[in-house]
C-alpha positions in Angstrom: 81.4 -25.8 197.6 83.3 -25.4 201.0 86.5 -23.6 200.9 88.4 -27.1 201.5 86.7 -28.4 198.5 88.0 -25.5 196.3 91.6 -26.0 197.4 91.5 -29.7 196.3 89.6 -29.0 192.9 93.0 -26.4 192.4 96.0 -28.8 193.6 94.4 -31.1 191.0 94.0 -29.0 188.4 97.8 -28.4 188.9 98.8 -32.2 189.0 96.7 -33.0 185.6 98.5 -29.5 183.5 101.6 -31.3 185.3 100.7 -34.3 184.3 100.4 -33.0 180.7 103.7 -31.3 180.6 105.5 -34.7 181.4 104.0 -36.6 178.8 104.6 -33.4 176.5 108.3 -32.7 177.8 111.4 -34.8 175.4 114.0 -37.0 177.2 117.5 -36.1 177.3 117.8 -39.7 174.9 115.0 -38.3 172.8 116.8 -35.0 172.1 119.9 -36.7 171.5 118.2 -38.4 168.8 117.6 -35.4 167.5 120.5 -33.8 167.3 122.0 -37.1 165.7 119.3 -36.9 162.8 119.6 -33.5 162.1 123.6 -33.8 162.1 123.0 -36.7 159.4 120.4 -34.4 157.4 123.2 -31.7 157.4 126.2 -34.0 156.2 123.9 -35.3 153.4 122.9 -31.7 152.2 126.4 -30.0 152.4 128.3 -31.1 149.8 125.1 -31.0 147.5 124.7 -27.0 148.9 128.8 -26.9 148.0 128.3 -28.5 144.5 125.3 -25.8 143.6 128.1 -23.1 145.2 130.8 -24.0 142.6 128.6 -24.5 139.7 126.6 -21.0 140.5 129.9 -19.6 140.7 131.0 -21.1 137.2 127.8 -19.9 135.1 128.7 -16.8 136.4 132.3 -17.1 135.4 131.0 -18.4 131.9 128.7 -15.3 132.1 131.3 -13.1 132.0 133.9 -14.8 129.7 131.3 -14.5 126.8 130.6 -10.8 127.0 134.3 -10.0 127.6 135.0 -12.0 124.3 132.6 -10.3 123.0 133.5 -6.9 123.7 137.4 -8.1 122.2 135.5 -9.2 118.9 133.6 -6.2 118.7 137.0 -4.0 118.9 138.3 -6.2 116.3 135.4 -5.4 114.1 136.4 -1.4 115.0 140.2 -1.9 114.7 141.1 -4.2 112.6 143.1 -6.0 115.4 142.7 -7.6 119.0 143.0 -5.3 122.1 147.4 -4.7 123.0 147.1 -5.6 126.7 149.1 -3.1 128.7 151.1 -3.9 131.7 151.5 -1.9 135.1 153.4 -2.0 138.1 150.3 -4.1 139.7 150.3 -6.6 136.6 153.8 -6.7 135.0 152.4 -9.2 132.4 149.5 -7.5 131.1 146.9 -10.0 132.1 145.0 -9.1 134.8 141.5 -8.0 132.7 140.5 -5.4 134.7 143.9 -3.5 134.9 145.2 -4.5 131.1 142.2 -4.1 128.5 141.5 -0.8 130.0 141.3 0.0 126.0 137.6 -1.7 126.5 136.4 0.9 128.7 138.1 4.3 128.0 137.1 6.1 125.5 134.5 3.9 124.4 132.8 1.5 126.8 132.9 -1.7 125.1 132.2 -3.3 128.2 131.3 -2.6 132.1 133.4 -3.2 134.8 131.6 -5.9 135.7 132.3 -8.0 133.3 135.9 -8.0 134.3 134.9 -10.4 137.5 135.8 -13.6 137.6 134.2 -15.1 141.0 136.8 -17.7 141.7 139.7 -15.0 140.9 141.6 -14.5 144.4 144.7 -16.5 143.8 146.3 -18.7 146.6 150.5 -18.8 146.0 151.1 -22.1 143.8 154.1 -23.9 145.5 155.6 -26.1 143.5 154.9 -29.9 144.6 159.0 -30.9 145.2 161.4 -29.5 146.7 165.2 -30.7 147.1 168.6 -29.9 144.5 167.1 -28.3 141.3 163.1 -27.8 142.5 161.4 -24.8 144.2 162.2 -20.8 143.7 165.8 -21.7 142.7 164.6 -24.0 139.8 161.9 -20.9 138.4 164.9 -18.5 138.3 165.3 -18.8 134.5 161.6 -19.3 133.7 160.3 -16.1 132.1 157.0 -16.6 132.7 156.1 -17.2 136.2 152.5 -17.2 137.8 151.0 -14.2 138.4 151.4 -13.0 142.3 147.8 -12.5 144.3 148.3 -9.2 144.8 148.3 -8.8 141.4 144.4 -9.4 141.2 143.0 -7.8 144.1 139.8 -6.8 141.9 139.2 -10.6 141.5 139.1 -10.5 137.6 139.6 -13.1 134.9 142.9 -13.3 133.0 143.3 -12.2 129.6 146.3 -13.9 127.5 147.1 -12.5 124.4 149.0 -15.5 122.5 151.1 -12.3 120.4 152.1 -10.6 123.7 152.8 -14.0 125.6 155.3 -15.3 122.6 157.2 -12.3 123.4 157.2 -12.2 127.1 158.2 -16.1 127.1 160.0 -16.1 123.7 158.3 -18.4 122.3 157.5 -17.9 118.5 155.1 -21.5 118.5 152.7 -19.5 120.2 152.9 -16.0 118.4 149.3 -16.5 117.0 145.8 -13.8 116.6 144.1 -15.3 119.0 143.6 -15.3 123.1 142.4 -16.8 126.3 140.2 -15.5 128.8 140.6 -17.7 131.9 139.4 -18.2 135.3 141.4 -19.4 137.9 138.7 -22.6 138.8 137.4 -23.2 142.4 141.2 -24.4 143.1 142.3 -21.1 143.4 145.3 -21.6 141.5 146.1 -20.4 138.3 147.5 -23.7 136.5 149.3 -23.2 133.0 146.0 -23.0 131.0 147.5 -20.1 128.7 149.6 -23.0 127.0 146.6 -25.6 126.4 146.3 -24.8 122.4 150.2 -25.0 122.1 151.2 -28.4 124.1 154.3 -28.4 122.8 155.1 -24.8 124.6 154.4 -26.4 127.9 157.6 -25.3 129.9 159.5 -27.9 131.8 159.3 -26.2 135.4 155.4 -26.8 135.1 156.4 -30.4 136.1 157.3 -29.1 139.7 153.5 -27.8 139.8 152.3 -31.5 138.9 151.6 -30.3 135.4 153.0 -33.0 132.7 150.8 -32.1 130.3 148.2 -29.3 128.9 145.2 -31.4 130.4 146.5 -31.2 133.5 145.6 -27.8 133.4 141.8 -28.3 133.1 139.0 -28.0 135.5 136.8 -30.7 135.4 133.7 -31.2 137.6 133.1 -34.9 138.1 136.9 -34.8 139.7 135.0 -33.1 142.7 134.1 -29.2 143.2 137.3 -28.4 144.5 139.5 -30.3 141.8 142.5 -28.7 140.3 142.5 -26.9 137.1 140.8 -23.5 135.8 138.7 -23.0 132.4 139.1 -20.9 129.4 137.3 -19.3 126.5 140.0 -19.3 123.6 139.0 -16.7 120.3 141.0 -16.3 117.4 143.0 -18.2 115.4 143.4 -21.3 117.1 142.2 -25.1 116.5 141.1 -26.1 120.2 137.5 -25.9 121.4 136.2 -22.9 122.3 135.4 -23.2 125.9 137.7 -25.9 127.7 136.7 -27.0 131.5 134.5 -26.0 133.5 132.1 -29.0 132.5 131.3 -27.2 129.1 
């Protein structure tokens, strides 16, 4: 083979690995294709990724509702009465788990930390839903019990209501009753009047400016979408309502 010959058996050698890399290579309308299918693909699997997010969130929620109610019934057993919440500077109404049932953990652990969490509890500031003569902050003046601010529950825990304590801070003796809620804010973010679900009637009027009317209006349900309003409870004690409301239980 000459030398000529060689130089031609390369140059097409080159054309046909050329050759292959066209047919090989994608089109700009090709990858644009692409791009739209796997845009589709992701808008299909999102809210189904979402939806698995949430409900993670409230087995884990549920999780620790139980074991907290049952480290309360366990002190029962011990003291013959339900754990006093105690208030603080950070949580002026004794509800924020974490800071007020501190009687669970010192001297005797009935319970770890942990347990405290509540995975949607980082509240966002619940405006009311009017404004105008006689809605908004001016309209709450008089209210006695107002929504907890988020920097009360940095720590992200659940709240505990005890119906004793809340008759007193409210002054409301329909709701002076053995019992309590544990509650968890709900993928809304917002904590919604649940405290008052077992006593209806207690429901104060300014929960009307929050779009509450009535005590089911508090209630996180599922199938209204992941991010519907609404939180869920566990209630113990003396009280005739279920004992876990929303949360799809």
């Amino acid at each position: 083979m000459t030398a000529h010959d060689s130089r031609l058996k390369k140059m097409d050698t080159r054309r046909c690995a050329a050759g292959r890399a066209d047919r090989f290579a994608f089109t700009l309308v090709e990858l644009l294709i692409c791009v739209a299918i796997l845009a589709i693909l992701a808008a299909i699997a999102l809210p189904h990724f979402q939806r698995a997010q949430v409900q993670a969130k409230i087995s884990a929620s549920r999780n620790n509702q139980r074991t907290l109610a049952g480290a309360i019934e366990i002190y029962l057993v011990d003291y013959g009465r339900y754990p006093e919440p105690v208030a603080s500077e950070d949580d002026r109404y004794g509800i924020v788990s974490h800071l007020a049932l501190k009687s669970l953990t010192t001297p005797i652990a009935y319970i770890g930390v942990d347990s405290f969490h509540d995975p949607f509890g980082l509240l966002q500031i619940n405006e009311p839903v009017t404004q105008g003569a006689g809605a908004g902050e001016g309209a709450l003046h008089g209210d006695p019990f107002r929504l907890p601010s988020p920097s009360y529950n940095t720590k992200q825990s659940l709240f505990y209501f005890y119906y004793p304590h809340i008759a007193e801070i409210i002054g409301d003796a329909r709701m002076y009753s053995p019992a309590y809620a544990i509650v968890s804010v709900g993928p809304d973010l917002k904590d919604s009047f649940m405290v008052y679900f077992p006593f209806p009637e207690s429901l104060p009027q300014a929960a009307r400016q929050y779009g509450i009317c009535s005590t089911w209006d508090c209630v996180y349900d599922p199938t209204n979408g992941t991010r519907s309003e609404g939180d869920f409870a566990l209630f113990g004690g003396r009280l005739s309502v279920p004992r876990f409301v929303g949360g799809g239980s």
